[in-house]
VEXDREN-2710 file (C-alpha; in Angstrom, 1 decimal):
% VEXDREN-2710
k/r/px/py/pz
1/UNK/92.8/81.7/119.7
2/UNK/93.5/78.2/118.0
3/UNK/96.9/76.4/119.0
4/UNK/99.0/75.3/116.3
5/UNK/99.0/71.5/115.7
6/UNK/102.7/69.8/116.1
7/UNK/102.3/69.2/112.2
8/UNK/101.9/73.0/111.5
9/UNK/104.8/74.2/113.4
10/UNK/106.4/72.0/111.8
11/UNK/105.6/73.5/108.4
12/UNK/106.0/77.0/110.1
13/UNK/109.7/76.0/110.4
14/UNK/110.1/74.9/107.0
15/UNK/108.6/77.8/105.7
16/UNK/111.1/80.3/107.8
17/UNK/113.6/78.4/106.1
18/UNK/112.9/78.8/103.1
19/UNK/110.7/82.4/102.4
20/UNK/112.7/84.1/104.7
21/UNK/115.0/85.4/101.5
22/UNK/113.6/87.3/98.7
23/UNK/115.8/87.5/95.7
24/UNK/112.9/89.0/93.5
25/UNK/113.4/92.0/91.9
26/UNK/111.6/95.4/92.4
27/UNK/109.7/96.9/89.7
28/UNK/112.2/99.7/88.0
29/UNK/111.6/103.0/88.2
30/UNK/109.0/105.1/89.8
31/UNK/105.6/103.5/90.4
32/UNK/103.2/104.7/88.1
33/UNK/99.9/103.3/90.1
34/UNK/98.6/102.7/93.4
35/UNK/98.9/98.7/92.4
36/UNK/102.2/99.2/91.6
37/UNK/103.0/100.8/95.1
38/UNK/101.5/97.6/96.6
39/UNK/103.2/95.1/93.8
40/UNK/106.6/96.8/94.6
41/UNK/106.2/97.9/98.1
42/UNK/104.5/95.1/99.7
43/UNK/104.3/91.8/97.5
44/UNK/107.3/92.1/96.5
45/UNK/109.4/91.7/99.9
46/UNK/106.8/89.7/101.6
47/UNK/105.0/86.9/99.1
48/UNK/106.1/86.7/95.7
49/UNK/109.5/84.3/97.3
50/UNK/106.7/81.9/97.8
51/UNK/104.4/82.0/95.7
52/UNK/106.5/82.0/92.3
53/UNK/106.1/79.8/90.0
54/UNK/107.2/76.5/90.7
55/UNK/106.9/76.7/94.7
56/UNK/105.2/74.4/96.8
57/UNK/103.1/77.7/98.3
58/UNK/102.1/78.6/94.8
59/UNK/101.3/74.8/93.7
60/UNK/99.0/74.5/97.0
61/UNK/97.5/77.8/96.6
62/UNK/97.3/78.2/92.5
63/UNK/98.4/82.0/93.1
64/UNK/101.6/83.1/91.7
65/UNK/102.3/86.9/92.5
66/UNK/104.9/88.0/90.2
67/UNK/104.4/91.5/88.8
68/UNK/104.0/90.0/85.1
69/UNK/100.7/88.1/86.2
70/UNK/99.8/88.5/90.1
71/UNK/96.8/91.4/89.0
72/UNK/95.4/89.0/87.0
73/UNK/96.1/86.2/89.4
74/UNK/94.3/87.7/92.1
75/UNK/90.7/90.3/90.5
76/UNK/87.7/88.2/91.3
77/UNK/89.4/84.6/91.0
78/UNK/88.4/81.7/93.4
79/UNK/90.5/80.9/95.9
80/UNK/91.9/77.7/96.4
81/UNK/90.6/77.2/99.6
82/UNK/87.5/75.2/99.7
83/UNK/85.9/76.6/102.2
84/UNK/86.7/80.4/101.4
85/UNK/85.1/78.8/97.7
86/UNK/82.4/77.8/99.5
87/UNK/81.6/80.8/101.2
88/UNK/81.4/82.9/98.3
89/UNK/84.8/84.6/98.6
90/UNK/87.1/86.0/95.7
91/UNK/90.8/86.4/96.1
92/UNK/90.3/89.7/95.7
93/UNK/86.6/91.4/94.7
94/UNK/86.9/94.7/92.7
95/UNK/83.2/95.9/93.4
96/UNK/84.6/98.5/96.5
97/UNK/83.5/98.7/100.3
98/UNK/82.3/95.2/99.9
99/UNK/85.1/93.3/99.1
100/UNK/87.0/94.2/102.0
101/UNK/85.1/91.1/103.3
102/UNK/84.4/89.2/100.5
103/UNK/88.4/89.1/99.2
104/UNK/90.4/86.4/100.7
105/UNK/93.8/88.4/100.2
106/UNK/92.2/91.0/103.1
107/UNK/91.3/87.6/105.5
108/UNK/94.6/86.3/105.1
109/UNK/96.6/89.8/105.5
110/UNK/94.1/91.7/108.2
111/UNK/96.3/90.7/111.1
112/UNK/94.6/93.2/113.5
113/UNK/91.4/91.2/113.2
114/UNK/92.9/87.8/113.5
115/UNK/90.5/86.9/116.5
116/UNK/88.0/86.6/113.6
117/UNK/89.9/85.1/111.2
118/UNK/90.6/82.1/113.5
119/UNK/87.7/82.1/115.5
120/UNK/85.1/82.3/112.6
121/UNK/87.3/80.8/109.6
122/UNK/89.3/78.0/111.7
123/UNK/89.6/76.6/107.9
124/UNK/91.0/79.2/106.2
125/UNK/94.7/78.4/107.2
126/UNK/97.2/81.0/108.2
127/UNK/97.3/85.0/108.7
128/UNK/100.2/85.5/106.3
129/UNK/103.0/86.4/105.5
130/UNK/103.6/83.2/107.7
131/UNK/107.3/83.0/109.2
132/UNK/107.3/86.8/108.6
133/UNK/105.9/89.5/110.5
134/UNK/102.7/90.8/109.4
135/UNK/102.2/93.4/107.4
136/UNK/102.5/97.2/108.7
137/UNK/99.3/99.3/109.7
138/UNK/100.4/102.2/106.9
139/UNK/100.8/98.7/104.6
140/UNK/97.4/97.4/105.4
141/UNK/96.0/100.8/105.1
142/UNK/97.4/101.8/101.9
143/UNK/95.8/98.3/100.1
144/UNK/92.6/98.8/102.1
145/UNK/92.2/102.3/101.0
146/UNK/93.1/100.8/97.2
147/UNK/89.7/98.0/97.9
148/UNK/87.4/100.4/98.7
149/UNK/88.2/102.7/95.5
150/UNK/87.7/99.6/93.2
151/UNK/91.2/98.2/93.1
152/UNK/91.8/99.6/90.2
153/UNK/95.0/98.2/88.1
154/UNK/95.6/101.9/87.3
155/UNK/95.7/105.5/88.6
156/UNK/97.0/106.3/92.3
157/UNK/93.9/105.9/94.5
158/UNK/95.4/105.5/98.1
159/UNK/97.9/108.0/99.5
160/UNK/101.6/107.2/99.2
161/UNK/101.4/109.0/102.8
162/UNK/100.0/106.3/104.9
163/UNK/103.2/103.7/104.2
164/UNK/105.1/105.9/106.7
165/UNK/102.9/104.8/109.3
166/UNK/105.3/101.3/110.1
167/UNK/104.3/99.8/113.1
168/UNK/102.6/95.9/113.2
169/UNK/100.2/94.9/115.2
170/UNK/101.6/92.7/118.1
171/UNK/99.4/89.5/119.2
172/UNK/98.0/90.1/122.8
173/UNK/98.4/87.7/125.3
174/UNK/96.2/85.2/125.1
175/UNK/96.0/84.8/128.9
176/UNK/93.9/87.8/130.1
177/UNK/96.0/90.6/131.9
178/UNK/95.1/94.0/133.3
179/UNK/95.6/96.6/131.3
180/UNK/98.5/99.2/132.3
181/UNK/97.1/102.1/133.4
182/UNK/97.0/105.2/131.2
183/UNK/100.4/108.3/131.1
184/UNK/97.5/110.0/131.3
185/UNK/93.8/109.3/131.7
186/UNK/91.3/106.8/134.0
187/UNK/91.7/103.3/133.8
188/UNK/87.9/101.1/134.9
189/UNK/87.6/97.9/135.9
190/UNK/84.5/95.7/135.4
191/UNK/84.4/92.2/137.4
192/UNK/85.4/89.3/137.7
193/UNK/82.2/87.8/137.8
194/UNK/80.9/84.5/137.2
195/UNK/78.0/83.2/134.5
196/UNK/76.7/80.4/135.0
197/UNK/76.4/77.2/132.3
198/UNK/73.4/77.6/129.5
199/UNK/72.5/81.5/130.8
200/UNK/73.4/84.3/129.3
201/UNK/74.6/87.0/131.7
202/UNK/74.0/91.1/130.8
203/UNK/75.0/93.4/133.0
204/UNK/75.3/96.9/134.2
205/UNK/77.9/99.0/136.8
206/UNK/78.1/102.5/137.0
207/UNK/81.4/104.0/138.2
208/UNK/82.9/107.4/139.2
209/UNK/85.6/108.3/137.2
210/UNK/87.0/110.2/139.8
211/UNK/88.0/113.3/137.9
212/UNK/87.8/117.0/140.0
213/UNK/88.7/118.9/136.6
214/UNK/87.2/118.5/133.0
215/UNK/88.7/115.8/130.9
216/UNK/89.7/115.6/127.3
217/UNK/89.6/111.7/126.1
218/UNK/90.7/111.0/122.4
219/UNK/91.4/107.3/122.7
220/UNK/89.3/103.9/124.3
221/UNK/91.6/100.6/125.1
222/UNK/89.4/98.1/125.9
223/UNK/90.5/94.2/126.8
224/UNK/87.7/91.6/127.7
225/UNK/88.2/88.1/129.0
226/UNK/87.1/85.7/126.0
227/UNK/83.4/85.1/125.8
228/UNK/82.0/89.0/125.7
229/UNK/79.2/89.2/123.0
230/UNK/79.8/93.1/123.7
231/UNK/81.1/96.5/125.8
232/UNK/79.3/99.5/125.6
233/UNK/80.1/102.3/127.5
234/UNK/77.0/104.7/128.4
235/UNK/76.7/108.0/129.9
236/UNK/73.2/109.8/130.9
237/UNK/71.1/112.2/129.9
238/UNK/70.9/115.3/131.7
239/UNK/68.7/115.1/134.8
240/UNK/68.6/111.5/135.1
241/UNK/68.5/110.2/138.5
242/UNK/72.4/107.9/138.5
243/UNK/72.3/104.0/139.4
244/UNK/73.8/103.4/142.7
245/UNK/77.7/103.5/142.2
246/UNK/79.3/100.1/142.0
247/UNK/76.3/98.2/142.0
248/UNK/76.1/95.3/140.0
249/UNK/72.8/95.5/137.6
250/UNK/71.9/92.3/135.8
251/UNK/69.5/92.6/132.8
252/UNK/67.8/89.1/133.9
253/UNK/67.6/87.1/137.3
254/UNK/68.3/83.3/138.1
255/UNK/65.1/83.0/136.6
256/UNK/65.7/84.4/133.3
257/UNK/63.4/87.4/133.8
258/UNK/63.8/90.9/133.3
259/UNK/65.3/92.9/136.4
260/UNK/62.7/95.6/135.9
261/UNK/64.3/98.4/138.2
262/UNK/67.4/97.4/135.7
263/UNK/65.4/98.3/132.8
264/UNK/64.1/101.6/134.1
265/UNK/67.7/102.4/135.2
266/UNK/68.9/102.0/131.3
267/UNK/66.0/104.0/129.9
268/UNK/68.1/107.0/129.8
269/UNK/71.5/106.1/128.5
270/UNK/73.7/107.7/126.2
271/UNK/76.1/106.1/123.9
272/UNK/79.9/106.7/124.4
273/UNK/82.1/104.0/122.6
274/UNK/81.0/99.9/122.0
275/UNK/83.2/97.4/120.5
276/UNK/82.7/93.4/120.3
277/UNK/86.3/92.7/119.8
278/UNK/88.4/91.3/123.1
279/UNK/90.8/94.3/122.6
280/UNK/90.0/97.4/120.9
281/UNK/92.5/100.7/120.8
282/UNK/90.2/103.4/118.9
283/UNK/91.8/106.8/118.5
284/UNK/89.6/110.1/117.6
285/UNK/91.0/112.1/114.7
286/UNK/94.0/114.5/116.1
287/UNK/92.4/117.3/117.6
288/UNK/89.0/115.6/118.5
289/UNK/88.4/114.6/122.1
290/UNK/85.8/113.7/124.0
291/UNK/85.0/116.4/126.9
292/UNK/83.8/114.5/130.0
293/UNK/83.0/117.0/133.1
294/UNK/84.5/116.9/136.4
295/UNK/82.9/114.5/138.8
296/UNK/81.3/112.5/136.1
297/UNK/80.7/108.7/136.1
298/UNK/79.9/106.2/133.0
299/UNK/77.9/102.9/133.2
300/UNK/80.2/100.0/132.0
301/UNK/77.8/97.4/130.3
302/UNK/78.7/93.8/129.4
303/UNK/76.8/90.6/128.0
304/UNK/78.2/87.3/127.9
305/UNK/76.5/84.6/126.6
306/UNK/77.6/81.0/127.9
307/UNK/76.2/78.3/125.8
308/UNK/78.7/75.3/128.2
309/UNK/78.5/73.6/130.7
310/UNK/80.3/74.9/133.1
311/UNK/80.9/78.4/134.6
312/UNK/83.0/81.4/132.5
313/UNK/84.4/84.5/133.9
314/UNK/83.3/87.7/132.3
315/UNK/86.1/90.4/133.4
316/UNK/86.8/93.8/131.6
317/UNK/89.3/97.0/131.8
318/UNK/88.8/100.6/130.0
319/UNK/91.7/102.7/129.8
320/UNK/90.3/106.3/129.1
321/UNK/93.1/108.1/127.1
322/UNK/93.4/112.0/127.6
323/UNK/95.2/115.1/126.6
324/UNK/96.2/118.5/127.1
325/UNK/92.8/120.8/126.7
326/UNK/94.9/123.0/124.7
327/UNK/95.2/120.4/122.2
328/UNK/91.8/120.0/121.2
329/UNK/89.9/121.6/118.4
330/UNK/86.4/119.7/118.4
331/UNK/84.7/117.8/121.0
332/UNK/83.6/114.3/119.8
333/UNK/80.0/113.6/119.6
334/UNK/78.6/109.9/119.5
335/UNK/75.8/108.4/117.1
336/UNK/73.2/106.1/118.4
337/UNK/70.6/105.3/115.8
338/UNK/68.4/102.4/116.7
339/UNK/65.3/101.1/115.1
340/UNK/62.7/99.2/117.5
341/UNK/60.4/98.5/114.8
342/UNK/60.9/95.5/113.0
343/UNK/59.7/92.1/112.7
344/UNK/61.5/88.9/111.1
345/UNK/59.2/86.0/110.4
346/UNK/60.3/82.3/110.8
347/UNK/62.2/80.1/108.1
348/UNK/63.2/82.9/105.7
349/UNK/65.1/86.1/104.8
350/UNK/64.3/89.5/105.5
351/UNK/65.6/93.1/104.9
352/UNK/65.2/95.8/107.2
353/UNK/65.7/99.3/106.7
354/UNK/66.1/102.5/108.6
355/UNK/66.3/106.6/107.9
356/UNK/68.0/109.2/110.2
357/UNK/68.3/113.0/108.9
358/UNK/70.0/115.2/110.5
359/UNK/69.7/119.2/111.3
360/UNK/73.1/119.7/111.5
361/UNK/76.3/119.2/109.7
362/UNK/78.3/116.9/110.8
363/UNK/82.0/115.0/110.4
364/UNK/81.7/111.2/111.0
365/UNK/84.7/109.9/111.3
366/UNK/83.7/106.3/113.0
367/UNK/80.7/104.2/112.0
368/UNK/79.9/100.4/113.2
369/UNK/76.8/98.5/113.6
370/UNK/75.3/96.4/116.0
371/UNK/73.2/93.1/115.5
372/UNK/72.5/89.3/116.6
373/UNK/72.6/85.6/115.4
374/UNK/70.1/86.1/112.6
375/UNK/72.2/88.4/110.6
376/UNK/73.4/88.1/107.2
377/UNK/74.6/91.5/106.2
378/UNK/74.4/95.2/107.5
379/UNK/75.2/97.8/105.0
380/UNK/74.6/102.0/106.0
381/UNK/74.1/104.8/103.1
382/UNK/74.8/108.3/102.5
383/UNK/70.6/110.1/102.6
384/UNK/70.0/112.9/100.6
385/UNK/72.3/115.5/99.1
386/UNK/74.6/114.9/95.9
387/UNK/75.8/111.4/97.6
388/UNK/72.8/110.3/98.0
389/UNK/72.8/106.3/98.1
390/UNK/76.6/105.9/98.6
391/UNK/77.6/103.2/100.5
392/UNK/79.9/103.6/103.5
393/UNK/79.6/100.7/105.8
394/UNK/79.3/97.1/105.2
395/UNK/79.7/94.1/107.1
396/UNK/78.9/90.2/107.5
397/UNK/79.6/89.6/110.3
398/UNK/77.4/89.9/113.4
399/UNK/79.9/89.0/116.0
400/UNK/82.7/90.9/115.2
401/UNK/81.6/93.7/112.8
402/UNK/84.3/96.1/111.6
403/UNK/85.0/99.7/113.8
404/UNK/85.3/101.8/110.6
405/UNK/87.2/105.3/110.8
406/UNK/86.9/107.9/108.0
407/UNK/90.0/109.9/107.5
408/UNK/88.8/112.5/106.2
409/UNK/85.9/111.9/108.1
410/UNK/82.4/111.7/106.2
411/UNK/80.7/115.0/105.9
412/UNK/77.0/115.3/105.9
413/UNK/75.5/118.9/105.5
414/UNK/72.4/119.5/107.5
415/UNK/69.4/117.5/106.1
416/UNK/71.2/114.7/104.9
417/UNK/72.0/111.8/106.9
418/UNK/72.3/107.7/106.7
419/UNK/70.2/105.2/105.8
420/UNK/70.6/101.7/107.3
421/UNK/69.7/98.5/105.3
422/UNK/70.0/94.9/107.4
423/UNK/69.7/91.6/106.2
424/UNK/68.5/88.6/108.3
425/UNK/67.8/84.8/108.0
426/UNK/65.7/84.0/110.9
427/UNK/66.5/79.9/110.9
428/UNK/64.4/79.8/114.1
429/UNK/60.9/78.5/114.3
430/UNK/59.7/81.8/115.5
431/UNK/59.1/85.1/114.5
432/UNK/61.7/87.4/115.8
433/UNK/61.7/91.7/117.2
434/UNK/63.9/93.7/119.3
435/UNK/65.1/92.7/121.8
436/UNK/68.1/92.3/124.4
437/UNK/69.1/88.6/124.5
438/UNK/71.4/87.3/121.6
439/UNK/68.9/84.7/120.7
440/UNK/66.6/88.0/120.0
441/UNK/67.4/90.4/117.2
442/UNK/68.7/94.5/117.1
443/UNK/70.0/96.6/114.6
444/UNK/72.0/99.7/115.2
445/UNK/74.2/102.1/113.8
446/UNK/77.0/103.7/116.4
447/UNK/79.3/106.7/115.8
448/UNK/81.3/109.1/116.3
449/UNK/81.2/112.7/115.0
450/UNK/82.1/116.1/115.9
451/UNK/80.5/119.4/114.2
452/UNK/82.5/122.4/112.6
END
């Protein structure tokens, strides 16, 4: 995370002082739409003080948000920001899943995913509300849930429900801390451990989680030091003969070649939970947990990628949340669709697609994708049956691409299934395949599911 600049607290300051006070009226009456909801609820007590007409804010940023013109203000107008121009963003794009990230009103209100914001869009200026506290998750749920349907000026297309859901997201420390451990559950711990300058550094632990009864887990906290590419969490297949416990695996050596015995350890593995964000709290649906037998063990895998020149520390904790057996009605199953097969030739663009059908019916209710450097965009389909073709997942970002949850998760009857469609630019002077380094190329669909 970026420090602020002596010149932007002092701006900071200014603005507390004066957008700390909203004298703007509410809309009368009941709200007839699920853009009124937002107007009233949420613009109302948190922007429109600044950006009126005739403020500084609105001046700087030509959006005023008033109920008699913010609508307008804000469908598929360019923002003000150069470089958010430049990038191809709208204030806010009205074409559905997409314009989560191509609407700069979602960059500049997302607080949860600020890490991108300022790591990836140093330009873009401030998470707002600035001088207030950001917005709450049943707030940024309610206008997220109103993106995806459209955004639609009218009709109620988000459930009035998720506003009662107010707490914010707090900012982690930004110096790397332990994790508490868990009321109830197993906390792991992955390092430290050093990689050295221009190398990148994957690598593999397995580890005893110590349990001597079945578990229940229905929630993964996950903090990294800065500099992880990725966490993945892995269990094995049945029969598999189990790394040595506690032993450090490393995908490559000094030399930058492939640990064999590391590969043939891997060859097995089963998907649990990934994320590529420093700190990740993922809850299953109420009721869904993940059942993890007694005397079980996972394999904690890591990659950082250290491009300096001088040594990082790669460090990790998982806090593996459980409850009470009686509480759970359906035990979590995890996606892992991967396609091998795909080739990206130097100096231009290239689509690659992937099928997966499957036998049963299932509930999704998490989807996320995995990919490198090359990557433009990653979008995933519904396959067969009356949705057939309907988009569900998007993203454009390869290095932090969005966990997304479905509640009510997606249902897919037996013989339909997802369909995954990846863009990529190699810029390279060679032609690109799988392959585990970052400088290499993937492209992956995790998830979670459970079946009825």
């Amino acid at each position: 995370m970026k420090l602020l600049s002596l010149q932007i607290i002092f701006a900071f300051t200014l603005l507390i002082a004066s957008c700390t006070v909203n004298e703007t009226e509410p809309i009368a009456g009941e709200p007839t739409s699920s853009w009124e909801v937002i107007q009233s609820n949420i613009l109302e007590p948190n922007y429109v003080v600044c950006h009126t007409a005739g403020t500084s804010f609105a001046r700087e940023s030509d959006l005023i948000l008033t109920k008699d013109v913010a609508y307008n203000s804000l469908i598929n107008k360019t923002p003000n920001n150069a470089v958010a121009a430049e990038d191809g963003l709208k204030l806010l794009e009205s074409n559905g899943l997409e314009s989560l990230y191509n609407s700069f009103l979602w960059e500049k209100i997302d607080a949860p995913n600020q890490e991108h914001f300022y790591d990836d869009h140093p330009a873009y200026g401030s998470i707002m509300p600035l001088g207030l506290p950001s917005l709450t998750n049943g707030e940024l749920a309610y206008i997220k849930a109103w993106i995806i349907a459209g955004a639609p000026e009218t009709g109620f297309v988000a459930d009035i429900s998720l506003l009662d859901d107010t707490d914010r997201f707090e900012l982690p420390d930004n110096n790397f801390v332990a994790l508490p451990l868990p009321t109830s559950g197993v906390q792991l711990h992955l390092g430290p451990f050093d990689v050295r300058p221009n190398f990148e550094r994957e690598l593999y632990q397995y580890q005893k989680l110590g349990n001597t009864e079945d578990i229940f887990v229905n929630r993964f906290e996950i903090t990294m030091r800065q500099g992880s590419h990725h966490f993945i969490l892995y269990d094995f297949a049945p029969g598999t003969v189990l790394p040595i416990e506690n032993e450090i695996r490393d995908i490559r050596n000094e030399n930058n070649q492939y640990n064999i015995p590391t590969l043939l350890s891997i060859q097995n593995q089963v998907f649990v939970f990934g994320t590529q964000l420093r700190n990740t709290d993922f809850s299953y649906p109420p009721g869904v947990a993940l059942k993890i037998p007694a005397g079980k063990g996972f394999d904690l895998n890591t990659h950082y990628p250290n491009y300096s020149a001088t040594t990082i520390t790669g460090e990790l904790y998982v806090n593996l949340h459980t409850i009470d057996p009686a509480q759970v009605e359906y035990e979590a199953k995890e996606l892992f669709l991967n396609n091998l097969n795909f080739s990206l030739p130097p100096h231009q663009e290239t689509m690659v697609t992937s099928e997966f059908i499957f036998r049963e019916r299932r509930n999704i209710f998490m989807l996320t994708s995995h990919a490198h450097q090359q990557l433009k965009e990653f979008r995933i389909f519904i396959k067969g049956g009356p949705r057939d073709g309907e988009l569900v997942y998007y993203t454009n970002n390869w290095e932090h691409p969005v966990l997304l949850d479905f509640d009510p998760p997606l249902v897919l009857e037996a013989g339909e299934g997802l369909s995954g469609e990846a863009i990529y630019d190699n810029q390279t002077d060679r032609t690109l395949q799988f392959g585990l380094l970052s400088t290499e190329e993937m492209m992956i669909i995790f998830g979670s599911y459970y079946l009825d």
